[in-house]
CHARMM-style PDB file with segment names, atoms N, HN, CA, C and O in Angstrom:
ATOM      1  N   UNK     1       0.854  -1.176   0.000  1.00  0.00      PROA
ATOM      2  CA  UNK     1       0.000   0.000   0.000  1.00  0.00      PROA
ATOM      3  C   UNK     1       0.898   1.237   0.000  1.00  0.00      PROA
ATOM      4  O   UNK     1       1.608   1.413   0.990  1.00  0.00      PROA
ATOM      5  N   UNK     2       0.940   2.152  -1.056  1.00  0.00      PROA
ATOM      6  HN  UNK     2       0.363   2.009  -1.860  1.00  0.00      PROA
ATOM      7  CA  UNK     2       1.263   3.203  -0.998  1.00  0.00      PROA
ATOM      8  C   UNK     2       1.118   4.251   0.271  1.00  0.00      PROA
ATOM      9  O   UNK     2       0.225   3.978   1.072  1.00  0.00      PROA
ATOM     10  N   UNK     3       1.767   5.203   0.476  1.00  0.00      PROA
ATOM     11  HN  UNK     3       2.493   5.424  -0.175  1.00  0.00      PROA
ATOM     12  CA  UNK     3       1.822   6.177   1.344  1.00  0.00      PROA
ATOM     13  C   UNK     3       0.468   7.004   1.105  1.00  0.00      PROA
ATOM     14  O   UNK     3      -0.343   7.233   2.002  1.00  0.00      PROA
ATOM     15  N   UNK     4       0.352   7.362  -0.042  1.00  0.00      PROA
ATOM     16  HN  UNK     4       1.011   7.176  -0.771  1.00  0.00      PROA
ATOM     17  CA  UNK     4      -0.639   8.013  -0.171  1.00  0.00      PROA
ATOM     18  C   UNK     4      -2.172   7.516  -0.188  1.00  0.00      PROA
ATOM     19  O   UNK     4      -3.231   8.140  -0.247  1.00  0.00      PROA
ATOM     20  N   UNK     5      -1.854   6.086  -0.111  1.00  0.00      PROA
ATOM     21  HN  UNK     5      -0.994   5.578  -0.063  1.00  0.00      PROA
ATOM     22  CA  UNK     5      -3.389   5.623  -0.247  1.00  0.00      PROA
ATOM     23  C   UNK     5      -3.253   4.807   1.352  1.00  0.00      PROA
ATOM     24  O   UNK     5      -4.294   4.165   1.492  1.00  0.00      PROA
ATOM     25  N   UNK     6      -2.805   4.714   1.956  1.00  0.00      PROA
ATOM     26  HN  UNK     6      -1.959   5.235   1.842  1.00  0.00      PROA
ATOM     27  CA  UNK     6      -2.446   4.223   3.803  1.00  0.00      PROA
ATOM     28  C   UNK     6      -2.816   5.808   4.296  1.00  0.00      PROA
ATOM     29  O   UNK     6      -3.569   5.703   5.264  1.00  0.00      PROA
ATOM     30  N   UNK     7      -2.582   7.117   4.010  1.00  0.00      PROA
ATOM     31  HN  UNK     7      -1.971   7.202   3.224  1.00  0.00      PROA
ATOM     32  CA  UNK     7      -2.837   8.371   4.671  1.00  0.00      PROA
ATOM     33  C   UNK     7      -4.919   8.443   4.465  1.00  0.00      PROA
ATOM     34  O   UNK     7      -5.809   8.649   5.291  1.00  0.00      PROA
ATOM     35  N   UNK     8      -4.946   8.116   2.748  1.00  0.00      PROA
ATOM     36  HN  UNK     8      -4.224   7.949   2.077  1.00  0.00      PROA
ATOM     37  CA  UNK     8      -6.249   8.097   3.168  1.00  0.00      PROA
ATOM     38  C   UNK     8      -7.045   7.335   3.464  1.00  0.00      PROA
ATOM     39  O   UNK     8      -8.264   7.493   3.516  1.00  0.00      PROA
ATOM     40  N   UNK     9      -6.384   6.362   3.704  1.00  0.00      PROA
ATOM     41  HN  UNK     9      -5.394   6.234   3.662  1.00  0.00      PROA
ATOM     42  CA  UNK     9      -7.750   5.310   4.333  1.00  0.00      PROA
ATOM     43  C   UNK     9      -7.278   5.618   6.031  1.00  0.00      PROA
ATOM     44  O   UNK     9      -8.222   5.315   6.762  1.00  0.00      PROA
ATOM     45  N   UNK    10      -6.332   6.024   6.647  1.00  0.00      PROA
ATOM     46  HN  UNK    10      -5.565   6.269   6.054  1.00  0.00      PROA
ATOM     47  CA  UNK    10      -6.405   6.693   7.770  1.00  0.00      PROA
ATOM     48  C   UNK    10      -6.950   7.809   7.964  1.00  0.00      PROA
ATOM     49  O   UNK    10      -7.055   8.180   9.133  1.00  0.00      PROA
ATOM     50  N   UNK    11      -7.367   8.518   7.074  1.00  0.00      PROA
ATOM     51  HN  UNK    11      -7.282   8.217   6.124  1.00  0.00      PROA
ATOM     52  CA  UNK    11      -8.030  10.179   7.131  1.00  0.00      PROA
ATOM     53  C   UNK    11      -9.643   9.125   7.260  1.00  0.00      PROA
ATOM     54  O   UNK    11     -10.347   9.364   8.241  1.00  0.00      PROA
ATOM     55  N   UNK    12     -10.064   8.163   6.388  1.00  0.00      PROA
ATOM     56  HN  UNK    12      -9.492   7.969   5.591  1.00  0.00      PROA
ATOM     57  CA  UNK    12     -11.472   7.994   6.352  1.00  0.00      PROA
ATOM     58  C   UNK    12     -11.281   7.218   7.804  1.00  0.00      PROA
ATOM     59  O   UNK    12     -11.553   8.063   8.658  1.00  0.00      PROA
ATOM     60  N   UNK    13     -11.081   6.507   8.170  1.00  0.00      PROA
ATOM     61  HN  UNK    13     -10.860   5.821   7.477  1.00  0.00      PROA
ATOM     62  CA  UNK    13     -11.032   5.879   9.447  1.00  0.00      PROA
ATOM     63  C   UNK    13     -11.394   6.683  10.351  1.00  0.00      PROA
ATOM     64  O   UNK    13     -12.354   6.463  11.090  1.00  0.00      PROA
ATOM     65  N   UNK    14     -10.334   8.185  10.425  1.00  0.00      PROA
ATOM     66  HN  UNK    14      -9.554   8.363   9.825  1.00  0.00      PROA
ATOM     67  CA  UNK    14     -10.623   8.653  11.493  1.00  0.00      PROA
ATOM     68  C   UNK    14     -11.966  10.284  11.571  1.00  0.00      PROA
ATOM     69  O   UNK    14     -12.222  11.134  12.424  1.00  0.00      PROA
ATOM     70  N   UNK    15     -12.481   9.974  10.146  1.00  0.00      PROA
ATOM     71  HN  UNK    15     -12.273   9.284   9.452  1.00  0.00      PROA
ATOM     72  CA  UNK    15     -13.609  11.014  10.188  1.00  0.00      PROA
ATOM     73  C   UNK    15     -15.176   9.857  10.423  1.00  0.00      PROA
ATOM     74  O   UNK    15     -16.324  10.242  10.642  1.00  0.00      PROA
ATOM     75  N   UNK    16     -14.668   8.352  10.274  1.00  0.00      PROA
ATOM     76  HN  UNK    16     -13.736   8.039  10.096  1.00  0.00      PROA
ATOM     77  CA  UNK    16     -15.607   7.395  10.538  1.00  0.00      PROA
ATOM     78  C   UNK    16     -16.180   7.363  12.000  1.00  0.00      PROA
ATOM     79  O   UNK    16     -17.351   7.371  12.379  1.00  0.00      PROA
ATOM     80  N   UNK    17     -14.456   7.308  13.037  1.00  0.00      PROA
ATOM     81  HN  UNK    17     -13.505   7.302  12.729  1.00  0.00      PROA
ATOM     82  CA  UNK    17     -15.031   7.443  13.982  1.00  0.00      PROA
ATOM     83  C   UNK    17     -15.579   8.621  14.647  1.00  0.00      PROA
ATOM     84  O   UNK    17     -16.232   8.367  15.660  1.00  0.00      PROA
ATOM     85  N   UNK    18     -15.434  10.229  14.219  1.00  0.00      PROA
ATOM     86  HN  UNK    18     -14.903  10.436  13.396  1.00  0.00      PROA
ATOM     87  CA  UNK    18     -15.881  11.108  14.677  1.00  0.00      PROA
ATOM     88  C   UNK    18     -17.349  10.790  14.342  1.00  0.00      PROA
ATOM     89  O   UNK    18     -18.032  11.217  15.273  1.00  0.00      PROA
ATOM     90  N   UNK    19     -18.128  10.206  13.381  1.00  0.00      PROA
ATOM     91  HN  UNK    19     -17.573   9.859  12.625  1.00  0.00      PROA
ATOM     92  CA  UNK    19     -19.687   9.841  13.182  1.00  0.00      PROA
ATOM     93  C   UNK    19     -19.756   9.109  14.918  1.00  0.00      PROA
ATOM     94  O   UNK    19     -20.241   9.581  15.947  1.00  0.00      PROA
ATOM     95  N   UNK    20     -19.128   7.941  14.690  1.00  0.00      PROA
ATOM     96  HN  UNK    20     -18.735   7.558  13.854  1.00  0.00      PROA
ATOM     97  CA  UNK    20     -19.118   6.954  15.678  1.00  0.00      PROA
ATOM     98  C   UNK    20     -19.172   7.537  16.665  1.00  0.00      PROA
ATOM     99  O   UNK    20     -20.094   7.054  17.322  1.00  0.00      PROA
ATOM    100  N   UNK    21     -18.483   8.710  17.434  1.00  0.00      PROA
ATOM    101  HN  UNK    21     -17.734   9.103  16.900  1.00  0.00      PROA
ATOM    102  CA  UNK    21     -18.385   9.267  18.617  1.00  0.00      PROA
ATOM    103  C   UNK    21     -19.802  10.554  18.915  1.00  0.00      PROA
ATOM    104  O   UNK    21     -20.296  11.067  19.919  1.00  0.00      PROA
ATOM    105  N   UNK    22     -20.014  10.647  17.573  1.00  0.00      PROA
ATOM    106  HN  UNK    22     -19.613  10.230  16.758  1.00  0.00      PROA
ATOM    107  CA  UNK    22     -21.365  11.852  17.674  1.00  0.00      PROA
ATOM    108  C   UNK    22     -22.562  10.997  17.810  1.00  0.00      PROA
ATOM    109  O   UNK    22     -23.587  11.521  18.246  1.00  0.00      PROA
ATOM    110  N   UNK    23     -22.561   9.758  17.495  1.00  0.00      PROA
ATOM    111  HN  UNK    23     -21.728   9.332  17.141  1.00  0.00      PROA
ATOM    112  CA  UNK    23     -23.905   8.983  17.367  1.00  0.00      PROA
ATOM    113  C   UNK    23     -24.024   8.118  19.050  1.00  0.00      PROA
ATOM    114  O   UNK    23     -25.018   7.873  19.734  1.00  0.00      PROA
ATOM    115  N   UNK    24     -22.326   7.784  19.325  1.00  0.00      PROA
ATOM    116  HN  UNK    24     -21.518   7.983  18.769  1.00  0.00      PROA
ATOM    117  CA  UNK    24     -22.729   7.559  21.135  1.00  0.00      PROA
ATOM    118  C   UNK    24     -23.058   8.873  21.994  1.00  0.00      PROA
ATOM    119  O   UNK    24     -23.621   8.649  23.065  1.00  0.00      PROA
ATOM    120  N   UNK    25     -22.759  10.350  21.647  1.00  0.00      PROA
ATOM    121  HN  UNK    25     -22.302  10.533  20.776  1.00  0.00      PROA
ATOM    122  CA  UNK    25     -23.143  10.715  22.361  1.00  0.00      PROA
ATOM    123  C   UNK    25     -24.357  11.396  22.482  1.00  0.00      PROA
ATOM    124  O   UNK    25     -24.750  12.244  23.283  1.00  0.00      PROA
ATOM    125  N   UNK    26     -25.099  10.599  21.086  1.00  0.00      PROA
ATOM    126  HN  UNK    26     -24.780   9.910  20.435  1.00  0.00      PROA
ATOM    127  CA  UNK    26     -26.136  11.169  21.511  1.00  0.00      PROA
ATOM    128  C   UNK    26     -27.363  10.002  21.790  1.00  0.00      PROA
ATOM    129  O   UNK    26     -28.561  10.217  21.605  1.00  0.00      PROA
ATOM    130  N   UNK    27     -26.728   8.623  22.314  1.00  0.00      PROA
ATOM    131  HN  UNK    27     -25.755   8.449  22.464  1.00  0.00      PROA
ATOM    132  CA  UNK    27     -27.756   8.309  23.189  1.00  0.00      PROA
ATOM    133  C   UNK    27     -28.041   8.874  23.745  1.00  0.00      PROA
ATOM    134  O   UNK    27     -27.781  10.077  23.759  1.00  0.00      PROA
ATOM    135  N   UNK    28     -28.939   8.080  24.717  1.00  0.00      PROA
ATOM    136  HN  UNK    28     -29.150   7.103  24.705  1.00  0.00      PROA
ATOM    137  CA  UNK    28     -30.271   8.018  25.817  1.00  0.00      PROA
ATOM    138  C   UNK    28     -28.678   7.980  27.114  1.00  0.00      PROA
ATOM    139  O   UNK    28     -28.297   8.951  27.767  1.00  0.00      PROA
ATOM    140  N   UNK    29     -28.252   7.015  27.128  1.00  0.00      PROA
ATOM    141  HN  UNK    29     -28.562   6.226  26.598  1.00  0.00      PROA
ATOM    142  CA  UNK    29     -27.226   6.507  28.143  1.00  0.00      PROA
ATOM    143  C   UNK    29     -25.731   6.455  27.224  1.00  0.00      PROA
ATOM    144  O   UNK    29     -25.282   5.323  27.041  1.00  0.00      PROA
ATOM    145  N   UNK    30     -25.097   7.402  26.754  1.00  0.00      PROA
ATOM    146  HN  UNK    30     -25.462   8.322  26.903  1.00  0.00      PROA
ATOM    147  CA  UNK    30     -23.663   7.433  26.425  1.00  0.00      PROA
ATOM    148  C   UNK    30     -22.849   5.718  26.559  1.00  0.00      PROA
ATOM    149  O   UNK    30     -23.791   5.209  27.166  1.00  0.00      PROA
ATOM    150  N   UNK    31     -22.114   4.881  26.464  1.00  0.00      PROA
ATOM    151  HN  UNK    31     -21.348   5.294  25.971  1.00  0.00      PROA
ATOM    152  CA  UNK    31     -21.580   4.493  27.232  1.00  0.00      PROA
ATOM    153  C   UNK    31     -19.822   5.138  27.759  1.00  0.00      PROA
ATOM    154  O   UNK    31     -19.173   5.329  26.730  1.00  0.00      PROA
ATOM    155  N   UNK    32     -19.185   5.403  28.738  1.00  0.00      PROA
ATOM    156  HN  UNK    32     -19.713   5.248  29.573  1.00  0.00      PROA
ATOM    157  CA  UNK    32     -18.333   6.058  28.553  1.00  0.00      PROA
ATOM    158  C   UNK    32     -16.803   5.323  28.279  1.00  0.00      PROA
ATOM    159  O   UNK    32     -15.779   5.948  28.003  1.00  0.00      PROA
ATOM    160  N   UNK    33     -16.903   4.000  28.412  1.00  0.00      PROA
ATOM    161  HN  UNK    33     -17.735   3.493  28.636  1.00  0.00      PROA
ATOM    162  CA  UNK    33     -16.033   3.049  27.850  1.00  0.00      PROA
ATOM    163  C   UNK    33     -15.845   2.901  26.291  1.00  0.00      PROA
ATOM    164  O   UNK    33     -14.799   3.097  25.672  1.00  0.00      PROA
ATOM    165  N   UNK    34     -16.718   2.624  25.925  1.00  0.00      PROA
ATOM    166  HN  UNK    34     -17.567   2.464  26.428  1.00  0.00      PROA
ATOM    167  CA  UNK    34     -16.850   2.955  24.045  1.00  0.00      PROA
ATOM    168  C   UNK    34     -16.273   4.854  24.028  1.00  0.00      PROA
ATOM    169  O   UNK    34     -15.068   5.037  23.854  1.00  0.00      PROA
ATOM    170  N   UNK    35     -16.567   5.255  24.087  1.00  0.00      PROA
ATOM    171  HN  UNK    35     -17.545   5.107  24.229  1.00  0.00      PROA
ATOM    172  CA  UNK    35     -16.423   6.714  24.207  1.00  0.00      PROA
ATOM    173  C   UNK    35     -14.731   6.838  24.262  1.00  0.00      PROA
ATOM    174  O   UNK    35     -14.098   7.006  23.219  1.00  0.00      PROA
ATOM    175  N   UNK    36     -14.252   6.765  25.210  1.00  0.00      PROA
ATOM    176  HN  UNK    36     -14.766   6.628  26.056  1.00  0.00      PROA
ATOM    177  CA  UNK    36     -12.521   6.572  25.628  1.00  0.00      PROA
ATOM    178  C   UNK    36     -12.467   5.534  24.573  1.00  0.00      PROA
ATOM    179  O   UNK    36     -11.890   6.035  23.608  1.00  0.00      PROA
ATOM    180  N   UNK    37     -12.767   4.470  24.358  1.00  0.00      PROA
ATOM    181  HN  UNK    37     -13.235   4.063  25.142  1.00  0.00      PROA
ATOM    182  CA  UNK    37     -12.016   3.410  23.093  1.00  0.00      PROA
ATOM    183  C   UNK    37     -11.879   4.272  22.065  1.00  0.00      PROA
ATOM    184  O   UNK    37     -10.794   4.837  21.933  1.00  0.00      PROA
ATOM    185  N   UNK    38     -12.885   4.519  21.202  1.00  0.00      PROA
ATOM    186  HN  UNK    38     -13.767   4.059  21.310  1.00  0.00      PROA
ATOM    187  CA  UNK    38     -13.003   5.658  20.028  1.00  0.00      PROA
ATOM    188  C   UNK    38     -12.046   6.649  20.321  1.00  0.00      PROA
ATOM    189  O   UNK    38     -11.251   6.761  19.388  1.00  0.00      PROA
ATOM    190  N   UNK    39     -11.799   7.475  21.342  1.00  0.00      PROA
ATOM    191  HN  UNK    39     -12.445   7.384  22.100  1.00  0.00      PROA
ATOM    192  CA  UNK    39     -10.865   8.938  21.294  1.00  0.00      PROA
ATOM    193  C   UNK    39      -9.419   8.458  21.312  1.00  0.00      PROA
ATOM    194  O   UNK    39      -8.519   9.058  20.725  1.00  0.00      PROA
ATOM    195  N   UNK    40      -9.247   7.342  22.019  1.00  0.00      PROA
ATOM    196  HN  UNK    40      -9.979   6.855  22.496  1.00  0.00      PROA
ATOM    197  CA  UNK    40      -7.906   6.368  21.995  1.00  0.00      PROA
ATOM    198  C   UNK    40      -7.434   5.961  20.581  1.00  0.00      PROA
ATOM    199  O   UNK    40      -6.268   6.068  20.203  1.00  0.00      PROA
ATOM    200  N   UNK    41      -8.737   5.354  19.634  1.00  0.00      PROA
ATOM    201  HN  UNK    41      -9.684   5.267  19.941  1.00  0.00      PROA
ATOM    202  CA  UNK    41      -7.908   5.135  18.453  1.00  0.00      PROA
ATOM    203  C   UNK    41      -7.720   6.303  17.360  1.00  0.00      PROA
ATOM    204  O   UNK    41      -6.787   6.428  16.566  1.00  0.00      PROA
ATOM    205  N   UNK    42      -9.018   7.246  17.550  1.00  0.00      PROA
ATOM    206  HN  UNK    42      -9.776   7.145  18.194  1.00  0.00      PROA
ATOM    207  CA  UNK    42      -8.710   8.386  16.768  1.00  0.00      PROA
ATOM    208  C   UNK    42      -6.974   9.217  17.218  1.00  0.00      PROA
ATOM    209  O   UNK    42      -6.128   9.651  16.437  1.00  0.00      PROA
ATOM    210  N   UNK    43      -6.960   9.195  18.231  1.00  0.00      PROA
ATOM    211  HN  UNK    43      -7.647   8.843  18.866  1.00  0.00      PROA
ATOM    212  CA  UNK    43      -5.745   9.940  18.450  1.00  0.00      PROA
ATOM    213  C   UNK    43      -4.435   8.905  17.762  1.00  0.00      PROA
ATOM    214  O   UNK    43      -3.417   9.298  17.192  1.00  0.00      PROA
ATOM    215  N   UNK    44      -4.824   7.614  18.013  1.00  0.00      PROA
ATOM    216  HN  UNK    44      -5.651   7.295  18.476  1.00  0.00      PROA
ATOM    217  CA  UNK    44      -3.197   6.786  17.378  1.00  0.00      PROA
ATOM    218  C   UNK    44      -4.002   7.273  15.997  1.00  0.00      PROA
ATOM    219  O   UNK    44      -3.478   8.351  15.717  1.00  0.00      PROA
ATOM    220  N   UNK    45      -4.805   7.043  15.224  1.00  0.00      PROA
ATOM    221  HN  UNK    45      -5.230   6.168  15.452  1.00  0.00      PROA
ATOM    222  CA  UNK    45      -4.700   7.461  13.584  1.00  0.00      PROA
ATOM    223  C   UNK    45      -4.257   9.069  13.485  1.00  0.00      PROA
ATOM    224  O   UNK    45      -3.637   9.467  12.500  1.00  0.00      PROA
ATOM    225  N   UNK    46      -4.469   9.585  14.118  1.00  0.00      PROA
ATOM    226  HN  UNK    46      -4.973   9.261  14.918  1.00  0.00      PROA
ATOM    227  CA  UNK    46      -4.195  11.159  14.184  1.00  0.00      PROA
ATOM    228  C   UNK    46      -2.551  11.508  14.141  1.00  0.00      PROA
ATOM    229  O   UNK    46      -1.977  12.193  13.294  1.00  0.00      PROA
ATOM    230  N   UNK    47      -2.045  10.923  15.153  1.00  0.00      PROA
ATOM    231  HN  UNK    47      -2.511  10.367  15.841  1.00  0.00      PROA
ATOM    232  CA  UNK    47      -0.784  10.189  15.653  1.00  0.00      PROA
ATOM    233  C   UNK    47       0.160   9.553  14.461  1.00  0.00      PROA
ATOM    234  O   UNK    47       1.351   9.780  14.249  1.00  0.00      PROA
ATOM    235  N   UNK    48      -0.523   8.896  13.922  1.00  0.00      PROA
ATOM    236  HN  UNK    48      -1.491   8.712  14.095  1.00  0.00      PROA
ATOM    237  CA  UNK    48       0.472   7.979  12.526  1.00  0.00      PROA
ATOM    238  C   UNK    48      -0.118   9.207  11.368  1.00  0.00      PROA
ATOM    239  O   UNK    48       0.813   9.967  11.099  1.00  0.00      PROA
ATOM    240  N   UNK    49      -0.963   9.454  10.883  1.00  0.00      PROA
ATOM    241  HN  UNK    49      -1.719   8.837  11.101  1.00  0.00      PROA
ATOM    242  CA  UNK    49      -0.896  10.431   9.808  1.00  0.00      PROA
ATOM    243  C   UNK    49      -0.047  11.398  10.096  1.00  0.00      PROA
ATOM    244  O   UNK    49       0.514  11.653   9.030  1.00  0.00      PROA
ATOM    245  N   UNK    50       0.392  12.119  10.968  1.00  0.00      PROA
ATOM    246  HN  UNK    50      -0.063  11.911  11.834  1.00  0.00      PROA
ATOM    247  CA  UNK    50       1.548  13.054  11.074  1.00  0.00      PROA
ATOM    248  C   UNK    50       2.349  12.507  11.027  1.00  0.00      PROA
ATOM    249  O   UNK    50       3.119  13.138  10.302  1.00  0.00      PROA
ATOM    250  N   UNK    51       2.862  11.517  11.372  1.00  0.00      PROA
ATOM    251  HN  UNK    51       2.237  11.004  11.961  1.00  0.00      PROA
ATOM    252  CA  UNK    51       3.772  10.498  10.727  1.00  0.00      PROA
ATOM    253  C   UNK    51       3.897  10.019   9.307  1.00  0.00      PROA
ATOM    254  O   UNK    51       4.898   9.437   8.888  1.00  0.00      PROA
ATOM    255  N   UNK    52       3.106  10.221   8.773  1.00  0.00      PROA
ATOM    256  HN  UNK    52       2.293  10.694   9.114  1.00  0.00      PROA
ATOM    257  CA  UNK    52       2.877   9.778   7.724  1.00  0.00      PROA
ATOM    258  C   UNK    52       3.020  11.611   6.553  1.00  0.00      PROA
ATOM    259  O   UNK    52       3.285  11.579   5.352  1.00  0.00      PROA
ATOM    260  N   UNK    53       2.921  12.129   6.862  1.00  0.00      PROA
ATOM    261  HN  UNK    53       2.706  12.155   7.838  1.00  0.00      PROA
ATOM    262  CA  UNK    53       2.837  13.430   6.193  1.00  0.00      PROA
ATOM    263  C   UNK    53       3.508  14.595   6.619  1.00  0.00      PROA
ATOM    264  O   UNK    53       3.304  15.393   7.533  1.00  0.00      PROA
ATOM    265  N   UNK    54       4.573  14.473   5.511  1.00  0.00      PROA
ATOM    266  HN  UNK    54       4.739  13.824   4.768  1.00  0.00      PROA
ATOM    267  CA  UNK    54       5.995  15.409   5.843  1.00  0.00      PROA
ATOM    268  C   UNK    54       5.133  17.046   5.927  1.00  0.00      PROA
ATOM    269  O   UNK    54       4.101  17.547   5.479  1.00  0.00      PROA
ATOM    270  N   UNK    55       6.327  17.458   6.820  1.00  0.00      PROA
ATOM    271  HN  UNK    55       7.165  17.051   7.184  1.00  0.00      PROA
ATOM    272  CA  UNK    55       5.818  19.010   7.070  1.00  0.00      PROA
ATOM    273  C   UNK    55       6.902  19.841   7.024  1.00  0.00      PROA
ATOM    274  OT1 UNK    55       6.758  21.053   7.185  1.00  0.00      PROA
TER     275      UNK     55
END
């Protein structure tokens, strides 16, 4: 997998889980374990794309 096609399937990953994190919080009852899982992996994809993309 190319660099450039590993950056964007990490860019879609991590605008997937921002859905994912807007749709737990807007249950009835949040859970706040799912909640911390999701912000945990968004930050490692967040984390490797700057890695991934010279500046």
């Amino acid at each position: 997998m190319s660099l450039e096609a590993r950056s964007a399937s990490l860019s879609q990953r991590h605008a997937s889980i921002d859905r994912e994190l807007e749709a737990e919080a807007h249950r009835p009852q949040p859970d706040p374990a799912v909640i911390a899982k999701l912000k945990r992996e968004k930050l490692r994809i967040k984390d490797e794309l700057k890695r991934l993309r010279p500046h």
